[in-house]
C-alpha positions as CSV (number, residue, x, y, z in Angstrom):
1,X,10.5,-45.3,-134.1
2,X,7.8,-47.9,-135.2
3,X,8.5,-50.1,-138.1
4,X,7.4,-48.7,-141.1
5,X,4.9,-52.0,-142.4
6,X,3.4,-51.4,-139.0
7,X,2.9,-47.5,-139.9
8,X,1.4,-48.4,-142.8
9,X,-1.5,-50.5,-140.5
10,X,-1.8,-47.6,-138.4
11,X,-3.0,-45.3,-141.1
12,X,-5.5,-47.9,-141.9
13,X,-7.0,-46.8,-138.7
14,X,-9.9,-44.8,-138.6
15,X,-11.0,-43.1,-135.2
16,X,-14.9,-41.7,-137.0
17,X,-15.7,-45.3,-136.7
18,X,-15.8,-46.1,-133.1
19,X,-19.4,-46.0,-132.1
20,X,-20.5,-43.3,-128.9
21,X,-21.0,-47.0,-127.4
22,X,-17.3,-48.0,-127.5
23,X,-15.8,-44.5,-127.0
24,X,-17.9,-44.8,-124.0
25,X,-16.7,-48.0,-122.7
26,X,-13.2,-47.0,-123.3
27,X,-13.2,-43.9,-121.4
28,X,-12.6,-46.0,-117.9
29,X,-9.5,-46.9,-119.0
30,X,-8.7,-43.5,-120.5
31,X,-9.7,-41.9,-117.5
32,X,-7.3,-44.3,-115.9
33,X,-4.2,-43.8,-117.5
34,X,-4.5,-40.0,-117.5
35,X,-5.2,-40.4,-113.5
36,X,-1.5,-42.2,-114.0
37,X,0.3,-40.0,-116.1
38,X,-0.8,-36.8,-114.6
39,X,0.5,-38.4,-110.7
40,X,3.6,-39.5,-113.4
41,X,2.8,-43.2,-111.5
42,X,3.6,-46.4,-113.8
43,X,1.4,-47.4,-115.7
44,X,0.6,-51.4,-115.7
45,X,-2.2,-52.6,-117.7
46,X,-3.3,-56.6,-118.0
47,X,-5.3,-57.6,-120.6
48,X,-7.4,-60.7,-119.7
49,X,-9.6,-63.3,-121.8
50,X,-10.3,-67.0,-121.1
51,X,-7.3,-68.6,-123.0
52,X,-4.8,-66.1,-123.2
53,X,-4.4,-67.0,-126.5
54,X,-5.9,-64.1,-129.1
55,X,-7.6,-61.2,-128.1
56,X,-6.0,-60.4,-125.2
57,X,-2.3,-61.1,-126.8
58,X,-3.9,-58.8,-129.8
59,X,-4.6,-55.9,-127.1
60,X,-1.7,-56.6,-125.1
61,X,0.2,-55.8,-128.4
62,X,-1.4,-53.3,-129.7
63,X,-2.0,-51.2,-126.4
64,X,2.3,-51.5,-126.2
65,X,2.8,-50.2,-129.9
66,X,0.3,-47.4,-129.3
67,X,2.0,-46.0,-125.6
68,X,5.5,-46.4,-127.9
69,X,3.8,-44.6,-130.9
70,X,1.8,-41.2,-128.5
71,X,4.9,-41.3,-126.2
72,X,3.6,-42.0,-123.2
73,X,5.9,-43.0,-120.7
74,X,6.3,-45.3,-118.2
75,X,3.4,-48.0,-119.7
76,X,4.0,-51.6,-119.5
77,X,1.2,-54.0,-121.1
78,X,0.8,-57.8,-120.1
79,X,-1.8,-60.3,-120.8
80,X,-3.2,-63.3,-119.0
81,X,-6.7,-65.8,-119.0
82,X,-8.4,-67.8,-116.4
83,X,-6.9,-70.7,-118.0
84,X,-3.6,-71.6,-119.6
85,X,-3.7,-73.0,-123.5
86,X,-1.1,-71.3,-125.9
87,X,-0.9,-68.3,-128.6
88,X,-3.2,-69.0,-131.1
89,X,-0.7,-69.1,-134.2
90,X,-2.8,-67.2,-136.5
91,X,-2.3,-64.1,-134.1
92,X,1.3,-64.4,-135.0
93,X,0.5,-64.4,-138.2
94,X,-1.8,-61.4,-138.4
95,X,0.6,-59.6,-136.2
96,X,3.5,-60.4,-138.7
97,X,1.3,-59.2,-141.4
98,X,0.3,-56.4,-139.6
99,X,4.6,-55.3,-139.6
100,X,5.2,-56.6,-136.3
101,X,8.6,-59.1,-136.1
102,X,8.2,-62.4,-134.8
103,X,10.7,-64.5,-133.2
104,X,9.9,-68.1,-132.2
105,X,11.9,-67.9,-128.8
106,X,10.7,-71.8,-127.0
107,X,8.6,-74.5,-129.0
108,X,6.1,-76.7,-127.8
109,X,2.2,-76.9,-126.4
110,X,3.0,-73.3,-125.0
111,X,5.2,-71.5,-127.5
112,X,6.7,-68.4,-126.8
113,X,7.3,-65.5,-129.0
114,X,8.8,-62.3,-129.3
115,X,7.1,-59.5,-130.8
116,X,9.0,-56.2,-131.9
117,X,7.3,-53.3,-133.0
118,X,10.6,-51.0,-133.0
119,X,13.9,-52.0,-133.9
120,X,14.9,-50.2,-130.4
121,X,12.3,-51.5,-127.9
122,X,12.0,-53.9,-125.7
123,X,9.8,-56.5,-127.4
124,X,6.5,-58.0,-125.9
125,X,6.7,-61.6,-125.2
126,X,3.8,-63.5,-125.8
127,X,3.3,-66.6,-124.2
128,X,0.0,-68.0,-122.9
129,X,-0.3,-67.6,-118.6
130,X,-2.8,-67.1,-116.4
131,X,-3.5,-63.5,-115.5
132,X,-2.2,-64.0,-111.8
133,X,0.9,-65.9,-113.1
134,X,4.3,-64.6,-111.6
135,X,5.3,-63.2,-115.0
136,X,2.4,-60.4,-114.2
137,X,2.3,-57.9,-112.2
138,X,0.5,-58.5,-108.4
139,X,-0.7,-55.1,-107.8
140,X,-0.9,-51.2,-108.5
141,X,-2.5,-52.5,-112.3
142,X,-5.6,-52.1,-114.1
143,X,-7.4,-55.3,-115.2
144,X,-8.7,-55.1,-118.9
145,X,-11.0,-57.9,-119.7
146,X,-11.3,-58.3,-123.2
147,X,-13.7,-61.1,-123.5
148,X,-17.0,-61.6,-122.4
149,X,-16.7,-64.8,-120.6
150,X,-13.4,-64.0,-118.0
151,X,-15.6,-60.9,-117.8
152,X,-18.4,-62.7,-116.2
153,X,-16.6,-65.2,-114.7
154,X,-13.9,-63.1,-112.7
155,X,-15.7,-60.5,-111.1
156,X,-13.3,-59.9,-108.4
157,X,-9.2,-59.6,-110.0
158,X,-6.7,-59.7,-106.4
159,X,-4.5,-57.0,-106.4
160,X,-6.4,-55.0,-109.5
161,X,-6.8,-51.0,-108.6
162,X,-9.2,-50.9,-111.4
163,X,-11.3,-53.8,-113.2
164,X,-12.5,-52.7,-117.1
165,X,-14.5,-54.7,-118.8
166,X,-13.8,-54.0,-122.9
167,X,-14.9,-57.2,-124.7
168,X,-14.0,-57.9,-128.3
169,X,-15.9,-60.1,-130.5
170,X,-13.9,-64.2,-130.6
171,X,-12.4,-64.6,-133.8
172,X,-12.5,-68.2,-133.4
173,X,-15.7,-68.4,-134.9
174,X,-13.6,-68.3,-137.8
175,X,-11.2,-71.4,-137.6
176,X,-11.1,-73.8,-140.1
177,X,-13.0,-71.4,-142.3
178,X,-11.8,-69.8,-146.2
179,X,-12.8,-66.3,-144.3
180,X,-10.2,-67.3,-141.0
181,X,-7.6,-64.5,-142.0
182,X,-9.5,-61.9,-142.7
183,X,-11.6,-62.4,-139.7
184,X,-8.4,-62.3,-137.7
185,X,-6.8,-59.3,-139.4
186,X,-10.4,-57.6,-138.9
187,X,-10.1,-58.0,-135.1
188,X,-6.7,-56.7,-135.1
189,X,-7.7,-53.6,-137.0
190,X,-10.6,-52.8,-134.6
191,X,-8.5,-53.7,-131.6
192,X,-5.8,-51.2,-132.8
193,X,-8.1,-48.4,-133.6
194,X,-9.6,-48.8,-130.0
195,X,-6.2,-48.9,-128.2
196,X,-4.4,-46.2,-130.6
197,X,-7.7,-43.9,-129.7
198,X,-7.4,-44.5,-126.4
199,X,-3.8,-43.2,-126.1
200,X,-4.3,-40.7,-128.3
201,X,-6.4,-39.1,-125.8
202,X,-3.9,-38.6,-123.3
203,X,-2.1,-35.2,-122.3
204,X,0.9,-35.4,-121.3
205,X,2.2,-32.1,-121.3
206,X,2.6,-31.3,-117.9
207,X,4.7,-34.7,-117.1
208,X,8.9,-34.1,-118.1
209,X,10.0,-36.0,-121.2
């Protein structure tokens, strides 16, 4: 059972307004975890951008909240960048607005947080690694990059069975700016639509529940 603030973002969500464009470059990845569920195979997906610090921790996130929220079993969702830097902490903040529940778990120049979108789930932990890093898995995953730049500049993930490029506009443009937050929040919304449309489109009727 999701929280209830975080219900209330989800039915802020509006499917008619993914473009043919984007339903098209999400099918991939639809296509790959029906391919999973149907062979009832876990299902590992890592979301990749340069820093590891918002858009792939927004997708990571989100992705995890919308396997919970369409049932589908066996998913587990990580994140990663080419580089190491830390969770951007106005992706906390959107998240906590969005009804998630933060926990600070370690301080520091790599904080690490726990994310909870059900009272009786395992939380995500969002910390900022390198997509390879030990904390990830090493093979048998699909590689999501979610930003244009570790999408040209990793063409080749080791131990990815599948490599998906679905790249997401920065909101860092906005930092430092009046329009910062709802930048942010916009680029949760549109990252959650995507990810809650892409599990809604899974069957999972002939897999035992």
């Amino acid at each position: 059972m999701l929280y209830s603030e975080i219900k209330k973002t989800i039915n802020l969500f509006d499917f008619e307004q993914i473009s043919e464009d984007r339903k098209s470059a999400v099918q991939p990845l639809i296509d790959y975890i029906q391919n999973k569920t149907d062979n009832k195979l876990e299902i590992r997906l890592n979301l990749i951008c340069t820093h590891n610090s918002r858009r792939s921790h927004l997708s990571q996130v989100w992705a995890q909240t919308a396997a919970a929220y369409y049932k589908i079993k066996s998913v587990t969702c990580y994140s990663g960048g080419t580089e190491t830097t830390a969770l951007f902490p106005m992706v906390a903040e959107t998240l906590q607005i969005s009804g998630f529940k933060i926990k600070t778990i370690s301080e520091g120049t790599n904080p690490v947080y726990s994310i909870k979108y059900s009272a009786n789930e395992f939380p995500v932990i969002g910390f900022s690694k390198a997509y390879d890093d030990e904390f990830n898995p090493e093979s048998e995953f699909a590689a999501i990059m979610t930003c244009s730049q570790a999408d040209a500049g990793c063409p080749f993930i080791a131990g990815a069975e599948k490599r998906i490029p679905l790249t997401f506009e920065d909101p860092k443009i906005s930092d430092g700016t009046p329009e910062q937050k709802e930048i942010y929040l916009k680029r949760s919304l549109q990252i959650g639509t995507e990810m809650f449309y892409i599990f809604s489109k899974i069957k999972y009727q002939n897999v035992s529940r």
